[in-house]
N, CA, C and O atoms as a Maestro MAE file, in Angstrom:
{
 s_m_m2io_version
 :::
 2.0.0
}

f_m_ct {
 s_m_title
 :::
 protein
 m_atom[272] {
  # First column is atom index #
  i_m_mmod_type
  r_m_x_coord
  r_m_y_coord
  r_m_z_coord
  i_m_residue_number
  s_m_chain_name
  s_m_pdb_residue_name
  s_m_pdb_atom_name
  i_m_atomic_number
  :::
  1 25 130.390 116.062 137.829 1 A "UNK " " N  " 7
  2 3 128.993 115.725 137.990 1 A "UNK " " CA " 6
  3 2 128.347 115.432 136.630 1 A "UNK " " C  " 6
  4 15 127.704 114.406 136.403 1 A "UNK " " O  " 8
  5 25 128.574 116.448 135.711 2 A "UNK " " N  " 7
  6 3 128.083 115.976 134.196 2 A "UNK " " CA " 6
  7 2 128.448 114.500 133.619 2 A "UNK " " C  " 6
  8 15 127.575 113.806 133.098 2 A "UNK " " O  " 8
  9 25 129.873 114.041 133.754 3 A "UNK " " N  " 7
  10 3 130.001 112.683 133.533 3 A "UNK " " CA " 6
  11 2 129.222 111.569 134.184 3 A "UNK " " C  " 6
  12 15 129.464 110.409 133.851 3 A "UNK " " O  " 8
  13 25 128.415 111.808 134.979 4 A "UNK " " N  " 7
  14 3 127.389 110.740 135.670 4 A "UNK " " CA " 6
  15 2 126.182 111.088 134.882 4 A "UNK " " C  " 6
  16 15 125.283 110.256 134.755 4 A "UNK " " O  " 8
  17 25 126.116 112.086 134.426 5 A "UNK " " N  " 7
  18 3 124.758 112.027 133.819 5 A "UNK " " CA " 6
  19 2 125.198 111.715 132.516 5 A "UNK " " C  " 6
  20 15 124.318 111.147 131.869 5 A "UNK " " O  " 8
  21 25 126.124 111.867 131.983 6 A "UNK " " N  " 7
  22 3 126.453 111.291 130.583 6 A "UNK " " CA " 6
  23 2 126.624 110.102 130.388 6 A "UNK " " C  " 6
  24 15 126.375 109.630 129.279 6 A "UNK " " O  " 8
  25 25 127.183 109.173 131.620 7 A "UNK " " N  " 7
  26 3 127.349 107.830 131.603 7 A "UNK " " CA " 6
  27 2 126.151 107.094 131.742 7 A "UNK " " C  " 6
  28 15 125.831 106.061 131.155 7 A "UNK " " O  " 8
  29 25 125.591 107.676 132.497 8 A "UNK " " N  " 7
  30 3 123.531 107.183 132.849 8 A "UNK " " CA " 6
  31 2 123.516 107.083 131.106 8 A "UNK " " C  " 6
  32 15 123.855 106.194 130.325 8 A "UNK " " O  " 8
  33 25 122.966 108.414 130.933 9 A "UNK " " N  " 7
  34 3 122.659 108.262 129.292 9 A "UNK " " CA " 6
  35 2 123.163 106.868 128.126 9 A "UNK " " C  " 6
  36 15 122.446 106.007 127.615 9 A "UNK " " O  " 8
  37 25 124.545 107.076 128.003 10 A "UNK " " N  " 7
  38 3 124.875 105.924 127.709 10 A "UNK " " CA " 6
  39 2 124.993 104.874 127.527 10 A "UNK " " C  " 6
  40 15 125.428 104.328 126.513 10 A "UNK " " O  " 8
  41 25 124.365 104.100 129.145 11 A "UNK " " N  " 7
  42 3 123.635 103.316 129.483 11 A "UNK " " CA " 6
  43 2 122.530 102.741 128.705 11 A "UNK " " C  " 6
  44 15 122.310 101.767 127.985 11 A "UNK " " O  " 8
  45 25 121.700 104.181 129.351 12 A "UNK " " N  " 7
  46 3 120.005 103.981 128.715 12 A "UNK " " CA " 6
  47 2 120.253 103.734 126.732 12 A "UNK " " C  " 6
  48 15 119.661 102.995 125.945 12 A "UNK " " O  " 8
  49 25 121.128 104.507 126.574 13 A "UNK " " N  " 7
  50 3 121.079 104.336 124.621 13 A "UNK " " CA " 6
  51 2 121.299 102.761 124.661 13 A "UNK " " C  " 6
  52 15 120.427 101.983 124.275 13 A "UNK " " O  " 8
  53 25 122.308 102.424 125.068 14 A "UNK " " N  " 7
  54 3 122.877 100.978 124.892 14 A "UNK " " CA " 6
  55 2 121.729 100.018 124.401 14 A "UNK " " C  " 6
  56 15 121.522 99.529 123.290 14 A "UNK " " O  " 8
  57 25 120.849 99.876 125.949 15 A "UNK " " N  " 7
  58 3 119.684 99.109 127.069 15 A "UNK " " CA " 6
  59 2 118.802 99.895 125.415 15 A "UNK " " C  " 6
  60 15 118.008 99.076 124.955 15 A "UNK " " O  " 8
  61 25 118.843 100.936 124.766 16 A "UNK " " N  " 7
  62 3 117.369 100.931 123.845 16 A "UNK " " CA " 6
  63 2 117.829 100.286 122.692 16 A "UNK " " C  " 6
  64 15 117.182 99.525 121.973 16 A "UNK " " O  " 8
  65 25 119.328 100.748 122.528 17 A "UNK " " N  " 7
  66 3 119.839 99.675 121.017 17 A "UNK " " CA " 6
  67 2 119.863 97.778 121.010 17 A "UNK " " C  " 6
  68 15 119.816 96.960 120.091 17 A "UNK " " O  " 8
  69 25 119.965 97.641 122.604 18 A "UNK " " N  " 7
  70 3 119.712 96.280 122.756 18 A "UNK " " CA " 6
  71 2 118.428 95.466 121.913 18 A "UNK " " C  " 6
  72 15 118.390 94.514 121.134 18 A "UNK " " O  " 8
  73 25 117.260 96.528 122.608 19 A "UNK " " N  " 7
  74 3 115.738 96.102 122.366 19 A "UNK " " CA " 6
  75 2 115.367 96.656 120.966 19 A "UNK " " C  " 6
  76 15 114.188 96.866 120.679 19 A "UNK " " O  " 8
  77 25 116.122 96.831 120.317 20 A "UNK " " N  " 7
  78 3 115.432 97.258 118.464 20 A "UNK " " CA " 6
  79 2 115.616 96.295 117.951 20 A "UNK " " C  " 6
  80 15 116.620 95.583 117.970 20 A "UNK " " O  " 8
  81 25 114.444 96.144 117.317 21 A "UNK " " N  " 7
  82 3 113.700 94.769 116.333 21 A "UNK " " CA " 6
  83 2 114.619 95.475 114.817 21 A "UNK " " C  " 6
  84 15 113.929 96.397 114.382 21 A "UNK " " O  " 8
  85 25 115.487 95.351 114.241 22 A "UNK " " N  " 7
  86 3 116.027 96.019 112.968 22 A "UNK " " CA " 6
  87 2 115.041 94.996 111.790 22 A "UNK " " C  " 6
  88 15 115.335 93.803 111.718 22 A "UNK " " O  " 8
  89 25 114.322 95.342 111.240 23 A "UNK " " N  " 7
  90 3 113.403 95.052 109.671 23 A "UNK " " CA " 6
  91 2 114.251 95.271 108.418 23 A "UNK " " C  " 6
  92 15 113.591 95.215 107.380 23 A "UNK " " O  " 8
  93 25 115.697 95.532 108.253 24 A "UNK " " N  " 7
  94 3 115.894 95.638 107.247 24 A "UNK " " CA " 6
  95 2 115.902 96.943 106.359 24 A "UNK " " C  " 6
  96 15 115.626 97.902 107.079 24 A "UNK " " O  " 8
  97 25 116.084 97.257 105.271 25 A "UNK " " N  " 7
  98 3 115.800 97.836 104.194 25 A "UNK " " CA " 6
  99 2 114.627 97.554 103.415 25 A "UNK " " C  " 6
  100 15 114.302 96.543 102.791 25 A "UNK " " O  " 8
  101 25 113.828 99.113 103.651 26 A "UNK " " N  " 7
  102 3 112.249 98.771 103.083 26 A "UNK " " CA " 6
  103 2 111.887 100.476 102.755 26 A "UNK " " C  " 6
  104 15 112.280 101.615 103.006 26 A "UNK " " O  " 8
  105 25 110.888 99.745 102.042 27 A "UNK " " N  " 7
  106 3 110.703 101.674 101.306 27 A "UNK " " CA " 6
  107 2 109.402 101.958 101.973 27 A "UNK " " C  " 6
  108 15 108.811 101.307 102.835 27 A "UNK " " O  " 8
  109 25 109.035 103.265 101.282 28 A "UNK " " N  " 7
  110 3 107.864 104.058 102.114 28 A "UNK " " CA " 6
  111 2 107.243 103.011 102.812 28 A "UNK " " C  " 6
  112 15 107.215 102.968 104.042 28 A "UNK " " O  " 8
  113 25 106.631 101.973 101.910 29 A "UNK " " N  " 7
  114 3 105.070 101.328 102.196 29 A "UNK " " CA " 6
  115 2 105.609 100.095 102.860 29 A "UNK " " C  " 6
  116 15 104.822 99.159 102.719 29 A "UNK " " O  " 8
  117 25 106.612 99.803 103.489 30 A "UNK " " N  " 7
  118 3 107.190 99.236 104.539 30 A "UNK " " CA " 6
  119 2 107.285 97.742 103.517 30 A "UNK " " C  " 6
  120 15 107.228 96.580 103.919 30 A "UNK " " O  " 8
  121 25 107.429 98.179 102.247 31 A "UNK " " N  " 7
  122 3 108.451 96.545 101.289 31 A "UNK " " CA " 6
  123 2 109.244 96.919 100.924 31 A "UNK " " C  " 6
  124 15 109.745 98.021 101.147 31 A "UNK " " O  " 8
  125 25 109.783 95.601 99.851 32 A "UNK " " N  " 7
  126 3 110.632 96.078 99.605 32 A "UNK " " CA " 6
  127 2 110.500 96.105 97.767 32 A "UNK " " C  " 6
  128 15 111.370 96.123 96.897 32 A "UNK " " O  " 8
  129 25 109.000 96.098 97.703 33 A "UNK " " N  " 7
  130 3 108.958 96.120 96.012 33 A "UNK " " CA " 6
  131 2 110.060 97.386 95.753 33 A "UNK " " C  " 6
  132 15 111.064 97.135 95.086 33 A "UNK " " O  " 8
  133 25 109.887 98.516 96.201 34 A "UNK " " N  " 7
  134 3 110.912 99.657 95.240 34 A "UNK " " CA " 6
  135 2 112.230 98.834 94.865 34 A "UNK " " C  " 6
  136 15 112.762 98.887 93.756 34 A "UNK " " O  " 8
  137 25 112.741 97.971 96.075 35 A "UNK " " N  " 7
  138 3 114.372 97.953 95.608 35 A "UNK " " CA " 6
  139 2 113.935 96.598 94.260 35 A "UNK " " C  " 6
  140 15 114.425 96.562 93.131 35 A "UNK " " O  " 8
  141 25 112.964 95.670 94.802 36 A "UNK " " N  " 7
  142 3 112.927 94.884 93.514 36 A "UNK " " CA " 6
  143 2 112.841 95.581 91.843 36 A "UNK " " C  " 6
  144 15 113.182 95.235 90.712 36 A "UNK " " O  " 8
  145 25 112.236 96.638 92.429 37 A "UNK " " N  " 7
  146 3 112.236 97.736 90.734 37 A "UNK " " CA " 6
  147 2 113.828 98.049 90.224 37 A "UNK " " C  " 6
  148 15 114.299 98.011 89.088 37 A "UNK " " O  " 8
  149 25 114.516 98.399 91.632 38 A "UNK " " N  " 7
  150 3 115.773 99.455 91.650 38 A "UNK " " CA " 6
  151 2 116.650 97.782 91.173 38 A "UNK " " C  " 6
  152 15 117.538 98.083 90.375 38 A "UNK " " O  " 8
  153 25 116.647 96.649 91.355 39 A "UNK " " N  " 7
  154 3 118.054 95.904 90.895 39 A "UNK " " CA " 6
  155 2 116.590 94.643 90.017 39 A "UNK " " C  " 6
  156 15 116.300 93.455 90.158 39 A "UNK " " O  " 8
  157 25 115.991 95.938 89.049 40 A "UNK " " N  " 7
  158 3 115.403 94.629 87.693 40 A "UNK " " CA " 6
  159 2 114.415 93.273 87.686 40 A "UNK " " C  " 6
  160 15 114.016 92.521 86.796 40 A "UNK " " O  " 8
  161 25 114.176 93.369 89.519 41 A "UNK " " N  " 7
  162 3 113.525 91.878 90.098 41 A "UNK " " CA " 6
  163 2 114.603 91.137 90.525 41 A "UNK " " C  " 6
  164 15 114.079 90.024 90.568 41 A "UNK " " O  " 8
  165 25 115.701 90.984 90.857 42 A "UNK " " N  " 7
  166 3 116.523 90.348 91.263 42 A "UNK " " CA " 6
  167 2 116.695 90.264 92.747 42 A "UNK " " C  " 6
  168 15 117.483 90.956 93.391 42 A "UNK " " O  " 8
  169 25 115.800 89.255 93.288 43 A "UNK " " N  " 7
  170 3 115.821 89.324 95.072 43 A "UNK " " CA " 6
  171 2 117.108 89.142 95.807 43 A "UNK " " C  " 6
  172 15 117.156 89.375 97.014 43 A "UNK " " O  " 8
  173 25 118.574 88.575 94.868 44 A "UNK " " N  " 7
  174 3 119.493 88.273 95.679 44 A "UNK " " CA " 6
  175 2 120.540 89.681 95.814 44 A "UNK " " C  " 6
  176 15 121.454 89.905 96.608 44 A "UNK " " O  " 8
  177 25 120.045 90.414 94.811 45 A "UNK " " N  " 7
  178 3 120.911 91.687 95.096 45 A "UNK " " CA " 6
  179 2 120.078 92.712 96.386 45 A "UNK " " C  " 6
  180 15 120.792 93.442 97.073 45 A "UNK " " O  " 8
  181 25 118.579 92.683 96.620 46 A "UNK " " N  " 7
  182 3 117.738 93.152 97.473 46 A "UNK " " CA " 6
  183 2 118.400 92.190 98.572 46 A "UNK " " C  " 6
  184 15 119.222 92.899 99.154 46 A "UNK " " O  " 8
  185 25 118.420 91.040 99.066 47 A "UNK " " N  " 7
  186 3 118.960 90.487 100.036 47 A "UNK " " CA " 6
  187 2 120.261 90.970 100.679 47 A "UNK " " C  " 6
  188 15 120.389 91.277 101.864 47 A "UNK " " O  " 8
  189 25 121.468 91.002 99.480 48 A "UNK " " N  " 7
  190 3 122.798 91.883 99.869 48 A "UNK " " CA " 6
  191 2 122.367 93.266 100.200 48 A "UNK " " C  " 6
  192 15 123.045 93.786 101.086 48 A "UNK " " O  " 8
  193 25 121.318 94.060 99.660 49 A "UNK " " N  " 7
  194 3 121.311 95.601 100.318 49 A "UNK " " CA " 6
  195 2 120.578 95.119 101.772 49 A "UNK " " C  " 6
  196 15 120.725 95.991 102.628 49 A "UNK " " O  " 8
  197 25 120.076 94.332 102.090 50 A "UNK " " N  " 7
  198 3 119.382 94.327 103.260 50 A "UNK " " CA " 6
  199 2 120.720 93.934 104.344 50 A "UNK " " C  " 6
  200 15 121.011 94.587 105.346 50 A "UNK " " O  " 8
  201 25 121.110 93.255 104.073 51 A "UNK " " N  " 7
  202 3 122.809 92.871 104.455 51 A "UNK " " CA " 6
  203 2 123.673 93.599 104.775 51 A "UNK " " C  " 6
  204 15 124.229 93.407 105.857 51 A "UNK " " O  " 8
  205 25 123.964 94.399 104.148 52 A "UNK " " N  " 7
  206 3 124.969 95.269 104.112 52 A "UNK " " CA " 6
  207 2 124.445 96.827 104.893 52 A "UNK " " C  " 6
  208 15 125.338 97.480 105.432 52 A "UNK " " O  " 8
  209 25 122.854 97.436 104.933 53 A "UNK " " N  " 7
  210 3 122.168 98.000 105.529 53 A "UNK " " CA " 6
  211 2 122.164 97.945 106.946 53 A "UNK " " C  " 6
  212 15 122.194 98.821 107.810 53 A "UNK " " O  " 8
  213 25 122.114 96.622 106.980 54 A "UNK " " N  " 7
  214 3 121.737 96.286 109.000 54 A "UNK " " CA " 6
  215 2 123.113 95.927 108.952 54 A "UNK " " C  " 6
  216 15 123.212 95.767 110.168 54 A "UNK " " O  " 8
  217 25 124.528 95.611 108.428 55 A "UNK " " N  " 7
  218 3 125.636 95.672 108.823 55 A "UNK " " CA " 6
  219 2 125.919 97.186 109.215 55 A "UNK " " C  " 6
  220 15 126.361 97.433 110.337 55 A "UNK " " O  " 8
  221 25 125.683 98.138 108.358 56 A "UNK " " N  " 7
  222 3 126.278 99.521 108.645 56 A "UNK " " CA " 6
  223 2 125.674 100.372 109.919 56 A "UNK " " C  " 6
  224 15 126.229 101.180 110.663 56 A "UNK " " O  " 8
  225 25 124.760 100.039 109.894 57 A "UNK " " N  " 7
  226 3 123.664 100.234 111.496 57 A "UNK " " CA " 6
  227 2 123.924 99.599 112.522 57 A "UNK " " C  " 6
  228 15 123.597 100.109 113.594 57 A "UNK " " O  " 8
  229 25 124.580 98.314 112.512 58 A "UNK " " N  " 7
  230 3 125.525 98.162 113.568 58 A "UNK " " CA " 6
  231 2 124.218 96.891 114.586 58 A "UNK " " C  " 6
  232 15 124.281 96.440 115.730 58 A "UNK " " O  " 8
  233 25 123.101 96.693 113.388 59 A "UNK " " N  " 7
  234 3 121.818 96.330 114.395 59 A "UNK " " CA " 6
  235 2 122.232 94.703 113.899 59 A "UNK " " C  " 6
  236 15 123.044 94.332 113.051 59 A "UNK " " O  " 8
  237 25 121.111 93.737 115.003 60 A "UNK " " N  " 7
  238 3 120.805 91.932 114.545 60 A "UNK " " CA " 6
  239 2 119.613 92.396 113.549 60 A "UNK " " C  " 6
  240 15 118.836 93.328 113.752 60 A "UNK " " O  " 8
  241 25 119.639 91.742 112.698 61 A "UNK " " N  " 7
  242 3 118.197 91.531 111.897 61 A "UNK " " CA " 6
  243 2 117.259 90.673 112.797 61 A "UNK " " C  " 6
  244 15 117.601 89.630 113.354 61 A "UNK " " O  " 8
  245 25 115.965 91.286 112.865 62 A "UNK " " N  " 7
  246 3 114.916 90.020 113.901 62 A "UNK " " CA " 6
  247 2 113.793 90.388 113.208 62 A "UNK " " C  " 6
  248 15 113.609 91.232 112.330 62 A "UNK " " O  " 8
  249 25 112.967 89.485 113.845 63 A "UNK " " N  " 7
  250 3 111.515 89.787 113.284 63 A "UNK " " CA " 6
  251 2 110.805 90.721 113.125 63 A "UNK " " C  " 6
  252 15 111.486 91.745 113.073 63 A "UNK " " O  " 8
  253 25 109.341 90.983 112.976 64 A "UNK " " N  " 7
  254 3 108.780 91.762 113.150 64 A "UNK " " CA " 6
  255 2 107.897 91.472 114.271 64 A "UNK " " C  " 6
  256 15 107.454 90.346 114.500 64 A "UNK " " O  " 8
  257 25 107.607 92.684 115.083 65 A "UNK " " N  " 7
  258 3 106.621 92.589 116.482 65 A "UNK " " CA " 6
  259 2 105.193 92.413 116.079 65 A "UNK " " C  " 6
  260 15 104.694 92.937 115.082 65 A "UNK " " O  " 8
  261 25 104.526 91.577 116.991 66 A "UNK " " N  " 7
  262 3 103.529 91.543 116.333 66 A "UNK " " CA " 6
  263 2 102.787 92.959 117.283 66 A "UNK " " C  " 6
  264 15 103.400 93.346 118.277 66 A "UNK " " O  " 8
  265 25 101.665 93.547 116.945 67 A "UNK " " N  " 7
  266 3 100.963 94.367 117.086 67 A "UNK " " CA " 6
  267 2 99.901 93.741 118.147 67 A "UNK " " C  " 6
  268 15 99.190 92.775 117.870 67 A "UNK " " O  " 8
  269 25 99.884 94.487 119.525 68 A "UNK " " N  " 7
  270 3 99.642 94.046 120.606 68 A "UNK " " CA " 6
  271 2 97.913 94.877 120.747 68 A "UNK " " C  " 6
  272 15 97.226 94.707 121.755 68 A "UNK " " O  " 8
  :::
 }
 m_bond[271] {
  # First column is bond index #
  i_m_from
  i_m_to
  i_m_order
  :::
  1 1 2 1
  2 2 3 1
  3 3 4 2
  4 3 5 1
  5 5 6 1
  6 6 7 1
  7 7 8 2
  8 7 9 1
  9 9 10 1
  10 10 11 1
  11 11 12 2
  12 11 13 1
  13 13 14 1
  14 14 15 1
  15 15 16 2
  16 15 17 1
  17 17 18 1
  18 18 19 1
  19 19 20 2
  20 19 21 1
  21 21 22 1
  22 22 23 1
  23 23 24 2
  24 23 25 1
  25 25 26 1
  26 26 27 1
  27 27 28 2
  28 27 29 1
  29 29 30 1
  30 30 31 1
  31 31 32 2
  32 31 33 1
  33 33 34 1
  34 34 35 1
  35 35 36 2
  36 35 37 1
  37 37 38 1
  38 38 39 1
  39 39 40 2
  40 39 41 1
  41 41 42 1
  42 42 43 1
  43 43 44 2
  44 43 45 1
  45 45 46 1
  46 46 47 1
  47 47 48 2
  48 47 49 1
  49 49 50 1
  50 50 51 1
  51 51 52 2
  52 51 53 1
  53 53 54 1
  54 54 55 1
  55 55 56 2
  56 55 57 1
  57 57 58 1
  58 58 59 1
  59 59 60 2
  60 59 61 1
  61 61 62 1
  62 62 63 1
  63 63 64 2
  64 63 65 1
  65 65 66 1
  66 66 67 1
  67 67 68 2
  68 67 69 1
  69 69 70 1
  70 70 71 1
  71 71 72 2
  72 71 73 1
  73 73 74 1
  74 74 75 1
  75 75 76 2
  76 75 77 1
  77 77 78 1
  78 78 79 1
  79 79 80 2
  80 79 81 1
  81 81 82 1
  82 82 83 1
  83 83 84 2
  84 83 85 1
  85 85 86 1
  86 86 87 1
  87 87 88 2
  88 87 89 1
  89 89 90 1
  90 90 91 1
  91 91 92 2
  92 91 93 1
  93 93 94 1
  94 94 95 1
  95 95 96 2
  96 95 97 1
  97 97 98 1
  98 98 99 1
  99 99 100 2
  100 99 101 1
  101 101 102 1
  102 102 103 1
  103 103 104 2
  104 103 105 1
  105 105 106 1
  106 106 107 1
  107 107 108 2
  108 107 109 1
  109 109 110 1
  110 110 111 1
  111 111 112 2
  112 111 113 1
  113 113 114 1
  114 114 115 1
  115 115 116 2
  116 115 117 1
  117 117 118 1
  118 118 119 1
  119 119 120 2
  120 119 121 1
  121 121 122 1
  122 122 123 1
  123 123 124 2
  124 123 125 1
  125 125 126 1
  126 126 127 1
  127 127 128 2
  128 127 129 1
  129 129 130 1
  130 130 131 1
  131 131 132 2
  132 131 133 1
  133 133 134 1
  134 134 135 1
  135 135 136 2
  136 135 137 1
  137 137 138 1
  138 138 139 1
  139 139 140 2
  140 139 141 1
  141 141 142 1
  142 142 143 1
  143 143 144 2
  144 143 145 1
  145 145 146 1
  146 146 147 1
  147 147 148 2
  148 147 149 1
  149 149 150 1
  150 150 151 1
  151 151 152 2
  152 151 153 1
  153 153 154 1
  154 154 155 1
  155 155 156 2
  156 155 157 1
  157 157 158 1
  158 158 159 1
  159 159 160 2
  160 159 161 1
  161 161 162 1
  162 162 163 1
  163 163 164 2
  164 163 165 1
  165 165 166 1
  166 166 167 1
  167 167 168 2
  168 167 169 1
  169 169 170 1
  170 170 171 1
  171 171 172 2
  172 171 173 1
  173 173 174 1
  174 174 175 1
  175 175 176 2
  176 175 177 1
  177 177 178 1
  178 178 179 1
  179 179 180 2
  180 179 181 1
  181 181 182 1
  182 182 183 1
  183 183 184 2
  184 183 185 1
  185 185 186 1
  186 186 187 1
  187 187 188 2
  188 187 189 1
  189 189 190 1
  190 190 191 1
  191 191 192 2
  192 191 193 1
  193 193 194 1
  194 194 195 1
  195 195 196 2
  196 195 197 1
  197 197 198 1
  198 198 199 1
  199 199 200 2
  200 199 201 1
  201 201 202 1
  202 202 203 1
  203 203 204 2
  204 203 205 1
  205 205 206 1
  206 206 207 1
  207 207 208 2
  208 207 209 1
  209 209 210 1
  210 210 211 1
  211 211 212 2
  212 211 213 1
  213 213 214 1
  214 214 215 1
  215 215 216 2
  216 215 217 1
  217 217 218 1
  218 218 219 1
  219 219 220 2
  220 219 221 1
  221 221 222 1
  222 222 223 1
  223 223 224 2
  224 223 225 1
  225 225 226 1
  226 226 227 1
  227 227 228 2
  228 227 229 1
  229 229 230 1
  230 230 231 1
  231 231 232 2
  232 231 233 1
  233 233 234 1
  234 234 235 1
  235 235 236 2
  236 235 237 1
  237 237 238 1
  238 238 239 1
  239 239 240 2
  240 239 241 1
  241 241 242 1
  242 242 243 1
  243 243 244 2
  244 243 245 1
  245 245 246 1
  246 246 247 1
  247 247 248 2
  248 247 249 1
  249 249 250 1
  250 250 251 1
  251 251 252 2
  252 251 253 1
  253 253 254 1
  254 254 255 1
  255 255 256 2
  256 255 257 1
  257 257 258 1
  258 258 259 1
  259 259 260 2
  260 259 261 1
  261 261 262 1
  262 262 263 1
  263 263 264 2
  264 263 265 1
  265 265 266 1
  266 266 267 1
  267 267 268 2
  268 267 269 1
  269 269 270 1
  270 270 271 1
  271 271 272 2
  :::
 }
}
């Protein structure tokens, strides 16, 4: 009986990882000035951490939602 409720679950995670908008790599104040500090101003090394970030998370990179 527990495996039906574990498989439900499963489900539902899937169906919520489907619908996440992934933004990337961004600091507190939702930019990404810190990492431009952290690699000197160099946006193409900030581009590879954003890259390699939403590769390891397993997410699509998409937009941002707009605020309804």
């Amino acid at each position: 009986m527990w495996i039906n409720d574990l498989l439900v679950d499963l489900r539902n995670l899937e169906h919520i990882k489907s619908e996440l908008w992934f933004r990337g790599a961004k600091g507190t104040t939702g930019t990404q000035a810190s990492f431009l500090v952290l690699f000197n101003g160099d946006y193409s090394k900030v581009k590879e951490l954003d890259k390699k970030v939403t590769k390891m998370a397993g997410l699509t990179m998409g937009p941002a939602r707009c605020c309804k």
